[in-house]
C-alpha positions in Angstrom: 165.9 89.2 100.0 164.9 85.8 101.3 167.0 82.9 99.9 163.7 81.8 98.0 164.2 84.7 96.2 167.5 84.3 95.2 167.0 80.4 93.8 164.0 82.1 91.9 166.4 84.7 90.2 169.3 82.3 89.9 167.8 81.1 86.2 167.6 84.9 85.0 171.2 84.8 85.9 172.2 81.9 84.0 170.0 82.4 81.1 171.8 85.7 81.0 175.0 84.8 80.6 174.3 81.8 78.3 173.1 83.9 75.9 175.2 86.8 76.0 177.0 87.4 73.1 180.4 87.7 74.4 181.4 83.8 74.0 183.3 83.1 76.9 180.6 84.0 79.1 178.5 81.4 78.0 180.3 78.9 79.9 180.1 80.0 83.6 178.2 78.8 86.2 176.1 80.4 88.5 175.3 78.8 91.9 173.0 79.6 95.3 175.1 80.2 98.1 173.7 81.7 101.4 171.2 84.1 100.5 174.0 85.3 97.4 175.1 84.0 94.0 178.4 82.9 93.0 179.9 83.2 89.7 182.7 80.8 89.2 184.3 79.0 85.9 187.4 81.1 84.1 187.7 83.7 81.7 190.8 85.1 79.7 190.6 88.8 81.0 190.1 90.6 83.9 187.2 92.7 81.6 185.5 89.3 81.2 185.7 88.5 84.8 184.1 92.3 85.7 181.7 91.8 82.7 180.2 88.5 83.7 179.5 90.1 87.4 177.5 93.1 85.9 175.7 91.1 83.3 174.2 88.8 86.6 174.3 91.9 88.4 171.6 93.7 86.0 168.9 90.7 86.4 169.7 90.5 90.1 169.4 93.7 91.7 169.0 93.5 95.6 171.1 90.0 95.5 174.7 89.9 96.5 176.6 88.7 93.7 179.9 86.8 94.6 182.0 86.6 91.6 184.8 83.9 92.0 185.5 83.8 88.3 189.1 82.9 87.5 190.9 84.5 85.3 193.5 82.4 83.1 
C-alpha cells in the first residue's frame, strides 16, 4: 500500500474506534506513520490494548498496524 492509501484509511480507523462500544477505546488516537498506523493513548488491560489493534486492524487490512497503546 502506497502511504496515500494509508492517510485514506486512517479515518475508518478512527471512526472505528470512536464508536466502538467498549468505552475506553473511544479515546485513542490513531496516527500516519511511514506507510503504517500507530495506535497510541492508554488502556486499563492488556485485552484492551490487543482489542483496539484488531478493531483498526479489521478496517485496515493490507496496512501495518503499530499499536503503542499503553497499558496503565
Amino acid at each position: 500500500m502506497t502511504s496515500t492509501s494509508t492517510i485514506e484509511i486512517l479515518p475508518r480507523a478512527q471512526s472505528a474506534l470512536a464508536n466502538s462500544p467498549i468505552y475506553e477505546l473511544r479515546d485513542l488516537q490513531v496516527e500516519h506513520r511511514a506507510g503504517s498506523l500507530l495506535i497510541s493513548g492508554a488502556v486499563s488491560s492488556f485485552y484492551h490494548k490487543q482489542l483496539a489493534q484488531e478493531v483498526v486492524r479489521s478496517v485496515c487490512q493490507g496496512i501495518d498496524v503499530v499499536n503503542a497503546i499503553d497499558v496503565a
